[in-house]
C-alpha positions in Angstrom: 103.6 112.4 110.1 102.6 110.0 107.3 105.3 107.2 106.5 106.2 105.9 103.1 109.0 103.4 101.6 110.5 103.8 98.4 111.1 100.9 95.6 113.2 101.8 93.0 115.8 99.9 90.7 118.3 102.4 89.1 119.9 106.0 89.3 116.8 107.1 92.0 116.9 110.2 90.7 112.8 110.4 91.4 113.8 109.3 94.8 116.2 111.9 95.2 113.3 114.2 94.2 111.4 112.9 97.1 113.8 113.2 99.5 114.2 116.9 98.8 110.9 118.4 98.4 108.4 115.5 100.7 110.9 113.8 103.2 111.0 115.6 106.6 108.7 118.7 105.4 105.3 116.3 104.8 106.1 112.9 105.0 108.8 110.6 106.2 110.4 108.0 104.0 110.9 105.4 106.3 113.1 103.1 104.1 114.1 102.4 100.8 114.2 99.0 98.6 115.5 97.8 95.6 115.6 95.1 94.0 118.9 96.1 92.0 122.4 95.9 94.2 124.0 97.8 91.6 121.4 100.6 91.8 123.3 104.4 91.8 119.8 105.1 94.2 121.5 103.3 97.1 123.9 106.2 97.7 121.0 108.8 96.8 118.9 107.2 100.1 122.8 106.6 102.3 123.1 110.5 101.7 119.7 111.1 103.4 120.6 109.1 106.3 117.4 106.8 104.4 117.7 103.3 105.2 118.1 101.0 102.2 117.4 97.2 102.1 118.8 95.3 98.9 116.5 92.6 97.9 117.8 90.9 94.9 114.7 89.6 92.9 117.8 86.9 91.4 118.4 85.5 94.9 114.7 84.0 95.1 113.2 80.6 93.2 110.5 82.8 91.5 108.5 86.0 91.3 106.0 85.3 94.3 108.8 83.9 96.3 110.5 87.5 96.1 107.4 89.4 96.6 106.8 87.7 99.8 110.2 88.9 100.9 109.3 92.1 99.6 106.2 92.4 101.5 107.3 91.7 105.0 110.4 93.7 104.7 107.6 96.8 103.8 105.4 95.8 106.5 108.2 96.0 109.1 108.4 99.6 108.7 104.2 100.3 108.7 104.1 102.7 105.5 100.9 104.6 105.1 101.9 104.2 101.3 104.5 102.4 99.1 105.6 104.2 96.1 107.1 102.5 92.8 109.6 105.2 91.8 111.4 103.4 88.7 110.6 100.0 90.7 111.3 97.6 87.4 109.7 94.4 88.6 106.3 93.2 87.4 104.8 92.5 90.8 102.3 89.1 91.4 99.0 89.1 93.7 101.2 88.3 97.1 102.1 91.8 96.5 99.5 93.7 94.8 96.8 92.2 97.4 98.9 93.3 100.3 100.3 96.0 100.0 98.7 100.1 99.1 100.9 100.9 96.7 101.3 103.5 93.6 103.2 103.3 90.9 104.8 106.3 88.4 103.8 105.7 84.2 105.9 107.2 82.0 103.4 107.6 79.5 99.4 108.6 79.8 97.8 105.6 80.6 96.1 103.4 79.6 98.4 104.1 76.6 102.1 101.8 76.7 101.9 99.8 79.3 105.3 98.2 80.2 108.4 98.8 79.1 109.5 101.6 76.6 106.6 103.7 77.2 108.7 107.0 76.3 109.8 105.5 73.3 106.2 103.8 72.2 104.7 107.6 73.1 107.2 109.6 71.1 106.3 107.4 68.0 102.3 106.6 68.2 100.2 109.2 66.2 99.1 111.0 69.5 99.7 115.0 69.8 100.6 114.7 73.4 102.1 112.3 75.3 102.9 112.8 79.1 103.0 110.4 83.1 100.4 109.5 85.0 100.8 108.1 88.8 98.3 105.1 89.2 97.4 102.7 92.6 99.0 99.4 91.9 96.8 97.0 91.0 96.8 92.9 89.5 96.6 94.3 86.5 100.3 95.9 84.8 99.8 99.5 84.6 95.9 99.0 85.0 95.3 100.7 88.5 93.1 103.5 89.3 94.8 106.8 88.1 95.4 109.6 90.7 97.6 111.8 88.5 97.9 112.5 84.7 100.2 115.5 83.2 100.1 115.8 79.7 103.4 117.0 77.3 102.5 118.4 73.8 105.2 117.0 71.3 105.2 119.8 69.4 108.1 121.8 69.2 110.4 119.0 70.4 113.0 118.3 67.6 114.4 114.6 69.2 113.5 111.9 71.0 116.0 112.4 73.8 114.4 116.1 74.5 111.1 114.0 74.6 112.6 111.9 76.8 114.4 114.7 79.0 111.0 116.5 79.5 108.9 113.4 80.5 111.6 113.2 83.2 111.5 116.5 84.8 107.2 116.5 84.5 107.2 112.6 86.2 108.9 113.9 89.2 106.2 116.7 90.2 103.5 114.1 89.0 104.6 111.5 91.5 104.7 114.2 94.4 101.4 115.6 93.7 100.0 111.7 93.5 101.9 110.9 96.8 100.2 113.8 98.6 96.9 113.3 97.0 96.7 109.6 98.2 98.5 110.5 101.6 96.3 114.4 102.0 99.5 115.2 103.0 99.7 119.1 101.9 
């Protein structure tokens, strides 16, 4: 069965999602990471019986120092595929050259980059906004996309059901990406 560790850095509510409909059925997630101690996603993996390692990016001198942490704590567990799942850490080349990794957009790339993409998508001139998953790459947000669903805005009448909706379609978009990458269906 393929393996695959999960980075996140808040509620891991797209972890939980993973956990429920991939973990144990057609993958295994071998471990979980974060780089947030405080992160409500710690208990999401504990309930799982998921192993979790905290990796606090403010305990490190600078970014490449705390990828390199990163990396061999990933490569100890021998993932067939990393996933960023609301990972909130803008990773340098010690990581992007290392390790096969994919990463969940919440907007249609390669529209908003960064941060705020739900926000920056409700408010451009677009008809549509929507996720896409994308490999992780040196470039922010610049990898090869795998996975794109669209959202028409239409007929939304606030940002926050914008913003709810992106949500429950980013879920099924990072699946469907993990199982392309990993043929696991």
């Amino acid at each position: 069965m393929k393996r695959i560790v999960v980075l996140f850095s808040g509620q891991g509510s797209n972890l939980a999602y993973i956990l429920k409909h991939l973990h144990g059925k057609k993958l295994e997630v071998a471990a979980t990471m974060t780089n947030n101690p405080e992160a409500e996603g710690i208990q999401v993996a504990r309930q799982h019986g998921v192993p979790v390692e905290v990796v606090d990016h403010r305990d490190f001198a600078d970014r490449e120092a705390f990828d390199r942490e990163l990396v061999k704590r990933i490569e100890a567990y021998r993932p067939d595929l990393t996933v960023l799942a609301g990972f909130m850490r803008i990773l340098t080349p010690v990581f992007t050259e290392s390790v096969r990794a994919i990463n969940l957009h919440p907007s249609l790339l390669p529209r908003h980059r960064g941060l705020n993409a739900i926000e920056k998508s409700w408010e451009d001139e677009h008809p549509e906004g929507g996720v896409t998953v994308h490999r992780v790459s040196g470039e922010l947000d610049g990898g090869e996309v795998i996975v794109q669903y669209e959202l028409e805005k239409e007929g939304f009448e606030s940002y926050e059901e914008y913003h709810d909706a992106i949500r429950r379609i980013e879920k099924e978009a990072l699946t469907e990406g993990i199982c392309d990458v990993l043929k696991c269906d």
